[in-house]
C-alpha positions, 0 to 999 in steps of 0.5 A: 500500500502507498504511503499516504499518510498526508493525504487528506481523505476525500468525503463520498457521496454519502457523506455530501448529502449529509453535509448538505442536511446538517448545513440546512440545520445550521442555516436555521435560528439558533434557539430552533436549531437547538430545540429540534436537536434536544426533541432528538429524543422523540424522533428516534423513538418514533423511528424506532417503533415504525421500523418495529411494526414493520411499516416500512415493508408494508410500504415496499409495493407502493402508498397506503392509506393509514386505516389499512397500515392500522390494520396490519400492523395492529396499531390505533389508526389515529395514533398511527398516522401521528406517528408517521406525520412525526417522521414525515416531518423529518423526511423518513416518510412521506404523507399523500392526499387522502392519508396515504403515506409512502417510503423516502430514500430514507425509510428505503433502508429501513425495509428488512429486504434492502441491500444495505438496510440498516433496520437491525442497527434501528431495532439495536439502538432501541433496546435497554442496551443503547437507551438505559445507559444515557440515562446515566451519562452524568456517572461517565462526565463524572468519572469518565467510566461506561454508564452501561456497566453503572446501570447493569452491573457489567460490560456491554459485552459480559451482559449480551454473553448472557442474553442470546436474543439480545446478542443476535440482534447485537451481531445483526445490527453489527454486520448491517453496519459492515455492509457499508463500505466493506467493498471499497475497504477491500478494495483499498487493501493490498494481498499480494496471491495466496495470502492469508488474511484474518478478519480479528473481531469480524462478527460474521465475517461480512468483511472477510467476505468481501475481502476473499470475493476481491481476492480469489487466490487469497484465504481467510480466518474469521476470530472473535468471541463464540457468540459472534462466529457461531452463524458465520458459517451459513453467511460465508457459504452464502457469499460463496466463500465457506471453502475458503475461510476458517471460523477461530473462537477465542479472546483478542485480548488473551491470543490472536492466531498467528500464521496470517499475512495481514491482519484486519481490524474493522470497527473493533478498537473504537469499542475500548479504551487506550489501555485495552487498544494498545493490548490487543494491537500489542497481541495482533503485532505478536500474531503478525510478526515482523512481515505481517501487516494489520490493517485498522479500519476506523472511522477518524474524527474530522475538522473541530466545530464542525457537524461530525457523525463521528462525535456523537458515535464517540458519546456512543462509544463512552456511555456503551462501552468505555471506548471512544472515536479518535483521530488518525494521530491517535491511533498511530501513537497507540500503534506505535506503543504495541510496537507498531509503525505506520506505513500507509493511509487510504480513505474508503467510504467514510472510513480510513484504512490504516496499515502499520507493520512492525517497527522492527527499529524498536526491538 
């Protein structure tokens, strides 16, 4: 991989669009703006019980009038159309003459069968996992600690160990948000033929597959705790790839199968704090070796003062789990600690790729 550790990442069409709603956000009044930013706690959970009762699939065929949604949905027809004007007025749905309503671009995504849907991610951050602990977000600005663990009585991760229902919903919602952007990481990832590539806390495997599709002579391994790859297996047959990929339950922060070309970590290190990314690099390093290269792919923070996803993704990393989002300079100083340099910088669809190898001028 070229070393392009200067560039600055260049923002995709997604990412455009989203610019373009927040500096219409921006252009209204200020006491406006921050009235509609606080009623944030309505919309959500308007969004939540639309996506729930499966209104957006019953709109998949075209408009229907509210009574007939009502209906099948089970739901108080009054109450209901609320509830869709709600979102309507946030354009997740629109209203037609005559109490019809109809899907949006952005109610799209919210149909269980859309290639990129994001319904499970939707259903996820509408249990007691993602609302509970901001009930509790003045225990993390105290004390800088998860409100999840202050509210349960224990990590994120111990608590869905113990709720499978939960979990699977958890690993679901987590491989929808894989799906975004796996194909162009793939495609900005470097395996020269033959090469052996581990997918280290990958869930399902939704990357590795992308990975093995992009490079047919290479193989794969997909590590994570037992809750995640234990349906792996169906999913990798169903891309086509089982043949090719070998399924490893274990605990990053104790071993990391060694024996891989390159190493992969998507979305895994926001999820902990310094302390703990140093360790798993440190052991990912160890894995790796000296000719192995590890792949960290993160959202990076962005410009300061600015509307960025990725702040409040990072308030959603301190109240869950104890992690945090952080900038590209970050993570390289974490790196460097495990014993790590950084040898190249790609941009792929809102996220950066970062690519380190050892630093064998250390040892």
């Amino acid at each position: 991989m070229t070393d392009t550790t200067t560039a600055v990442p260049p923002r995709d069409e997604d990412d455009r669009a989203d610019r373009a709603a927040f500096e219409a956000l921006a252009a209204l009044p200020a006491r406006h703006r921050l009235m509609i930013l606080t009623m944030g706690r309505v919309v959500a959970p308007v969004v939540w019980a639309l996506t729930e009762l499966g209104v957006p699939d019953r709109l998949a065929d075209g408009p229907l009038p509210v009574g007939e949604l009502a209906r099948s949905t089970g739901t108080h027809e009054p109450t209901l159309s609320r509830l869709l004007r709600a979102a309507a007025s946030f354009g997740v749905f629109a209203e037609e003459p005559e109490g019809r309503f109809r899907l949006t671009p952005m109610s799209e995504f919210l149909r269980a069968d859309a290639q990129q849907s994001v319904r499970d991610l939707v259903l996820m951050n509408g249990t007691e996992l993602f609302w509970r602990p901001y009930e509790a977000i003045l225990h993390s600005a105290r004390t800088g600690l998860p409100a999840f663990d202050h509210v349960f009585g224990t990590s994120l991760f111990a608590y869905l160990e113990d709720r499978p229902e939960l979990a699977g919903l958890f690993h679901r919602a987590m491989t929808a948000a894989s799906r975004r952007g796996s194909a162009a990481v793939a495609a900005v990832i470097d395996l020269p033929p033959g090469s052996r590539v581990a997918d280290v806390g990958g869930g399902q495997g939704y990357l590795l597959a992308e990975v093995l599709l992009r490079h047919p002579g290479c193989r794969g391994l997909l590590f994570d705790r037992p809750a995640a790859v234990e349906d792996a297996g169906p999913f990798l047959a169903e891309r086509g790839v089982a043949d090719r990929a070998e399924c490893v339950a274990g605990d990053f922060f104790a071993e990391i199968p060694a024996g891989c070309d390159a190493y992969l970590l998507k979305h895994v290190l926001h999820d902990w704090d310094d302390d703990a990314v140093v360790r798993i690099l440190r052991n990912v390093a160890r894995a790796a070796g000296d000719a192995g290269r590890v792949h960290v792919i993160e959202m990076v923070t962005g410009e300061l003062n600015t509307l960025d996803v990725v702040r409040l993704l990072d308030i959603d990393m301190l109240v869950s789990a104890g992690g945090r989002e952080r900038s590209a300079g970050e993570y390289r100083r974490l790196a460097a600690a495990a014993g790590l340099r950084l040898t190249g910088r790609r941009a792929a669809a809102g996220t950066t790729v970062l690519e380190f190898r050892a630093d064998v001028s250390a040892g």
